[in-house]
C-alpha positions in Angstrom: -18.2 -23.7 -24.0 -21.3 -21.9 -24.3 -23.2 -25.0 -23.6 -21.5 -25.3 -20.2 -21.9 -21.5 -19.0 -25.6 -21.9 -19.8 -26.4 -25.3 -18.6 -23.9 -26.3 -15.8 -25.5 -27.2 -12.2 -24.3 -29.2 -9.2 -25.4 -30.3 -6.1 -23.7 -28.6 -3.6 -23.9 -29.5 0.2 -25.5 -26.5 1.8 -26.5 -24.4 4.7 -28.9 -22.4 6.1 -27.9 -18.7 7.5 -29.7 -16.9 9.6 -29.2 -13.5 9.3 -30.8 -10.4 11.0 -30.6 -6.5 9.3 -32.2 -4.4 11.4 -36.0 -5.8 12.2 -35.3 -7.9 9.4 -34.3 -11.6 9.3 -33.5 -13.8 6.3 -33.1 -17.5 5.7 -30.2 -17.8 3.2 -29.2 -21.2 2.1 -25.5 -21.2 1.5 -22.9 -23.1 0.6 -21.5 -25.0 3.7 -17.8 -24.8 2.6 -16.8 -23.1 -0.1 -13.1 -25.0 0.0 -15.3 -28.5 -0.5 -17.4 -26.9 -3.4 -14.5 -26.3 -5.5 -13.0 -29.4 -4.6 -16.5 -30.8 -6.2 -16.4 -28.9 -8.6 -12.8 -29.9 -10.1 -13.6 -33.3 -10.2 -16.5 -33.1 -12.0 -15.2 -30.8 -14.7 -12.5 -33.0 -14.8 -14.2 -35.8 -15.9 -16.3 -33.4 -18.4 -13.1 -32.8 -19.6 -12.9 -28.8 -19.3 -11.0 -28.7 -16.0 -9.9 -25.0 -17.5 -13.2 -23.9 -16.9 -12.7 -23.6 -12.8 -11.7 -20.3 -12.5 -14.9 -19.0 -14.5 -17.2 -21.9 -12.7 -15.6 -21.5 -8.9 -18.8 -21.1 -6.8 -17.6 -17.9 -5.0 -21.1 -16.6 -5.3 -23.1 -19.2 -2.8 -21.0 -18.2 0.4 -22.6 -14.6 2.7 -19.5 -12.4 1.9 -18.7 -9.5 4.5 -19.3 -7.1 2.2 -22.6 -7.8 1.4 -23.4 -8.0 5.5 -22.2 -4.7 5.2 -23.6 -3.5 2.0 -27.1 -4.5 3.9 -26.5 -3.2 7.2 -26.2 0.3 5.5 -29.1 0.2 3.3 -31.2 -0.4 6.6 -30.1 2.4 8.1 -31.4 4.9 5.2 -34.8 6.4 5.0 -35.5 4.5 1.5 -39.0 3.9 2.2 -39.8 7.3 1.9 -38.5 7.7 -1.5 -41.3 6.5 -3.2 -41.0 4.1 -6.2 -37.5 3.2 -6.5 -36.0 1.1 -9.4 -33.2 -0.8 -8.0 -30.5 -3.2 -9.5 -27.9 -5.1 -8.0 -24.7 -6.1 -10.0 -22.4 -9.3 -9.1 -25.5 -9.8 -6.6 -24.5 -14.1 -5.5 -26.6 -14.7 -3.5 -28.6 -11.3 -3.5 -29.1 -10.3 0.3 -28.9 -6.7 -0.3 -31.8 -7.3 -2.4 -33.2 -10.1 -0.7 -33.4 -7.0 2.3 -34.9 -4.5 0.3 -37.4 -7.2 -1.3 -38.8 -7.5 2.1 -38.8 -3.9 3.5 -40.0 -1.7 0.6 -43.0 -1.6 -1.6 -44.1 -0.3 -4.9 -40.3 -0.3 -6.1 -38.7 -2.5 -8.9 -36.0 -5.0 -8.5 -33.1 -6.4 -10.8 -30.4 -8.2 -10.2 -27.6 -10.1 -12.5 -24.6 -12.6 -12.0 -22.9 -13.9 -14.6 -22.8 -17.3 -12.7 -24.9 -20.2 -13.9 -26.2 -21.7 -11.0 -26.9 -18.1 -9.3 -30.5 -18.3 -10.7 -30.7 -21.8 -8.6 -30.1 -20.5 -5.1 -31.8 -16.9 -5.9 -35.3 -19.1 -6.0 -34.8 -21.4 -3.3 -33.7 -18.2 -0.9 -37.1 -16.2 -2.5 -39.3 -19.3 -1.6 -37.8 -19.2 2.2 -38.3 -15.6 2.7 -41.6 -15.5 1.7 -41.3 -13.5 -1.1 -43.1 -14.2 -4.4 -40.4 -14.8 -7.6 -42.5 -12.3 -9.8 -41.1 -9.3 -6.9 -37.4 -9.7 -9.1 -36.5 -9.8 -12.1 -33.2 -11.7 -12.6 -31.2 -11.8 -15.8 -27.7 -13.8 -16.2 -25.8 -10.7 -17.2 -21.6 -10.1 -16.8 -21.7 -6.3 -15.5 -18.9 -5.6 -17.2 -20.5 -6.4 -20.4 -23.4 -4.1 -19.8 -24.1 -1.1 -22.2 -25.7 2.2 -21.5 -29.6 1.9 -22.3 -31.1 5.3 -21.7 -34.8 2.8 -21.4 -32.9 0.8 -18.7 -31.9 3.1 -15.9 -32.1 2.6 -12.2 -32.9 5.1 -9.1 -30.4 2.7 -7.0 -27.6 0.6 -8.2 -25.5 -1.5 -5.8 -22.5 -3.9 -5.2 -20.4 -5.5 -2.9 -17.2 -6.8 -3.5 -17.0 -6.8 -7.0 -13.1 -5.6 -7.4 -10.7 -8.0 -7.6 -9.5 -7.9 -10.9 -7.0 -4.8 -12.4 -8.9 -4.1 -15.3 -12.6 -3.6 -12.8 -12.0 -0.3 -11.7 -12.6 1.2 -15.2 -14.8 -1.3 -16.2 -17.2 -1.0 -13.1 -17.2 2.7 -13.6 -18.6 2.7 -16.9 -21.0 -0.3 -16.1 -22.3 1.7 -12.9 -22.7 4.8 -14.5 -24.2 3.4 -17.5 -27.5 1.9 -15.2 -27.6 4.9 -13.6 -30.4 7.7 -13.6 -29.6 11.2 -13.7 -29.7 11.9 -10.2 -29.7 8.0 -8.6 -26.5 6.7 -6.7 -24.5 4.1 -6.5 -23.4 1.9 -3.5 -20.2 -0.4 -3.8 -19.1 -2.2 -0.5 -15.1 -3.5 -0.9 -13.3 -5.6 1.6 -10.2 -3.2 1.1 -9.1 -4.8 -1.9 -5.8 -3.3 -3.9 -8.1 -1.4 -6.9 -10.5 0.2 -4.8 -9.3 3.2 -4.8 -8.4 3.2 -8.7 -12.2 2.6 -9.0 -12.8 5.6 -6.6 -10.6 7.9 -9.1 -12.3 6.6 -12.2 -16.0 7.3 -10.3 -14.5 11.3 -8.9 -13.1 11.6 -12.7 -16.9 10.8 -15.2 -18.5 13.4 -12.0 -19.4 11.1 -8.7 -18.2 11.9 -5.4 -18.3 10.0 -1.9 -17.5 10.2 1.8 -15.9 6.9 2.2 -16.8 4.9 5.7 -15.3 1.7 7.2 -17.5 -0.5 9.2 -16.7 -3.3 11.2 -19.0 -6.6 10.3 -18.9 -10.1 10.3 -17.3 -12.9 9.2 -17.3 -16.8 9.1 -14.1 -17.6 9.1 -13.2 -21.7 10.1 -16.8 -22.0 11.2 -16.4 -19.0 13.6 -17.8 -15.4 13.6 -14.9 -12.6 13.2 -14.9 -9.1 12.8 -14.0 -7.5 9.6 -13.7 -4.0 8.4 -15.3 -3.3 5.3 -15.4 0.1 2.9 -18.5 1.8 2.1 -18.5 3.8 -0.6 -21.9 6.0 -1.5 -21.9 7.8 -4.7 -23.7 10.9 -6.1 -23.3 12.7 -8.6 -21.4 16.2 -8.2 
């Protein structure tokens, strides 16, 4: 089982994005059907034998999901640059565009992001090398956020997510994960698609001392191989 988590790879058929934040544009090779990937990917683990190990393996993170469109839409509207030398980290990141963005707009800060997915380290290089932007600029470790533990050596001006709530048991769990990367006096930025816990994870942030002014925006997304709008919740935290 292990073995598999560590190790597994395919060869997806993919796509490149172009996609524009501000002044900013990005290459993002993505998969080019997410419905075909996981057809891949069944047979194949099928024949390894662990066809169980779907669910866990489903490569949700290689498509550009609305709320991290949104997620980076709103970090380029804020005046980050003049915050001097921020330490950021992105949780769930996929395919890291947030970060991918701030990679490419701000300098003399400190990036980190973590997936638990296997083959997330895969696409994070290939869409580093496209941008430009040199692989020693992020530090990526293979890390479940729920599993994360408070490290008072480990903590992070910024910490962001997008569309990381879509189990019951998240809300409380992505609380304490948050808040446990935090600084005393960073924030936190989770972007949600309007999923059924988000606001059970809004009470569990207002109850360990973190407000917000939540926002809907309107983005896009690809939906059939066309562009549609989608609303998507914005949720800025600071502590109270």
């Amino acid at each position: 089982m292990a073995s598999i988590l560590t190790n597994f790879a395919m060869e997806y058929k993919t796509q490149v994005f172009n996609e524009s934040f501000g002044t900013v544009s990005l290459e993002i090779e993505a998969l080019e059907s997410l419905d075909d990937a996981i057809d891949a990917l069944f047979d194949d683990l099928e024949k390894r034998g662990c066809p169980e190990e779907l669910e866990r393996l489903s490569p949700y993170f290689g498509v550009i999901w609305p709320s991290a469109r949104a997620l980076t839409d709103y970090l380029s509207t804020l005046s980050l640059r003049t915050r001097g030398a921020l330490r950021v980290l992105e949780v769930g990141c996929g395919l890291a565009i947030p970060t991918l963005y701030l990679l490419k707009t701000l300098t003399l800060c400190r990036f980190r992001a973590t997936d638990f997915h296997p083959e997330v380290s895969r696409f994070l290089s290939r869409n580093l090398e496209r941008n430009g932007i040199p692989s020693d600029a992020l530090e990526y470790v293979m890390e479940n956020w729920a599993e994360i533990q408070a490290d008072e050596t480990r903590k992070f001006d910024l910490v962001i997510g997008s569309d990381v709530l879509y189990e019951s048991k998240h809300p409380r769990e992505l609380a304490d994960a948050l808040l446990a990367r935090t600084r005393r006096g960073g924030e936190v930025i989770v972007t949600d698609p309007g999923r059924p816990y988000l606001q059970s994870f809004q009470d569990e942030m207002r109850a360990r001392g973190w407000v917000c002014d939540p926002r809907v925006v309107t983005t896009v997304a690809i939906e059939q191989g066309n562009r549609v709008p989608k609303d998507v919740f914005i949720l800025h935290f600071k502590s109270a």
